[in-house]
C-alpha positions, 0 to 999 in steps of 0.5 A, a space after each residue: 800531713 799524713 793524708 796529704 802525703 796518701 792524696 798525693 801517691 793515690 793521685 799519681 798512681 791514678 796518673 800512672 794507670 791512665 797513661 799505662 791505658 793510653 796505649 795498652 794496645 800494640 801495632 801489630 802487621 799481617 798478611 790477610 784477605 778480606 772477604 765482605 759478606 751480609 753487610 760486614 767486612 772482615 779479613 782472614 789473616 794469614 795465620 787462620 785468625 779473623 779480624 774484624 775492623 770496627 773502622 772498615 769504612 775508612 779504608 778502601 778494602 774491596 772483597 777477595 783482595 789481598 791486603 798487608 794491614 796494620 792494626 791494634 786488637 779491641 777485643 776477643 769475640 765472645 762466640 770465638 768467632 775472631 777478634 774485633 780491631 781497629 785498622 791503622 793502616 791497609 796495603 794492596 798486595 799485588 802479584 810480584 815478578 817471578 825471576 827467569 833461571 838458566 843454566 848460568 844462574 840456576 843457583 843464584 837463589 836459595 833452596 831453603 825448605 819450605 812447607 808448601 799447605 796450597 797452590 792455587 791460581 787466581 786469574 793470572 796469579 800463582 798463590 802459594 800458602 807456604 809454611 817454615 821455621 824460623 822468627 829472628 830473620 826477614 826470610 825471602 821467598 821467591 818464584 823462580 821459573 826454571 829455563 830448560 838449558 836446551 831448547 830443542 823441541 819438544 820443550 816440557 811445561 813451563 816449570 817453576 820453583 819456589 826459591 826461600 832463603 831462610 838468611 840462616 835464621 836460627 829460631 824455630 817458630 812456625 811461620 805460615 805466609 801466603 805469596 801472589 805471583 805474577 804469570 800473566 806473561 804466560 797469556 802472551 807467549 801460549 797461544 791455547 790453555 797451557 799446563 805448568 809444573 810448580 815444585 818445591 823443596 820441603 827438605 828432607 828429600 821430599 819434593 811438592 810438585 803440582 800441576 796446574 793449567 792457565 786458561 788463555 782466553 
């Protein structure tokens, strides 16, 4: 009876770490860009790590895009050079609006402070690496291009600001996002190359302001 009883127990316990196998990877999100060189398909995530999809053929994932990806971790890398994964699911991120703010809503959107790691312009989008504290709250982040309120010639550059409403989020954990923004309608209202003023607030009195120039074909 008694090696019955154990046959019965070592048999459910088998059961149980099967089923506890079944399922030992977690569905994880990210932001990343994939990037396609010598034959191989990878893509660096927002947050610096690399992933490596074992099933990048079958999903649509062209190189220098930028992706939202759904994704279960197989294994670390031996030479640490990222973790190979298996892709459950793949977003085209394309550039969003920006929002227009006058004088009669300049403070319709937050300044919650952010830290600004790279502004760059690819093609006829604004991409923003930005940084800041938070992990219980779904933050926004917005670019808004600041209208002066008179517009009287000679009028400045066009100046934009990035806009983050940290919804009063009270964690604290560094979180790092980059952002596509739409200024292709600069293209239609310049009629040569046209130089823009980007800002932010990093809080603390401190001011990240760059300056970049759209070409107008």
């Amino acid at each position: 009876m008694k090696k019955v009883l154990l046959f019965v127990f070592a048999v459910a316990i088998l059961i149980a770490c099967n089923d506890d196998n079944s399922d030992d990877a977690s569905v994880l999100e990210a932001f990343g860009t994939v990037i396609t060189a010598d034959g191989v398909t990878k893509i660096v995530l927002d947050n610096g790590e690399t992933v490596f999809p074992a099933n990048a053929s079958d999903f649509d994932m062209q190189a220098d895009t930028r992706v939202k990806i759904e994704y279960k971790v197989l294994l670390n890398r031996s030479d640490n050079s990222g973790t190979d994964c298996t892709i459950l699911n793949v977003e085209r991120v394309e550039c969003k609006s920006y929002v227009d703010l006058y004088f009669y809503n300049i403070d319709s959107l937050k300044r919650d402070p952010v830290k600004i790691n790279e502004v760059s312009l690819d093609d006829d989008c604004l991409v923003v690496n930005l940084s800041y504290g938070g992990g219980c709250e779904d933050h926004i982040v917005d670019l808004a291009r600041i209208h002066p309120s008179c517009g009287t010639p000679p009028l400045p550059p066009p100046t934009f600001e990035i806009r983050h409403d940290s919804k009063d989020d009270p964690c604290d954990a560094w979180l790092t996002e980059t952002h596509s923004f739409d200024l292709s309608s600069l293209t239609d209202e310049f009629e040569n190359d046209v130089k823009i003023v980007f800002w932010a607030n990093e809080g603390n009195d401190n001011v990240y302001k760059k300056e970049l120039t759209i070409k107008i074909d």
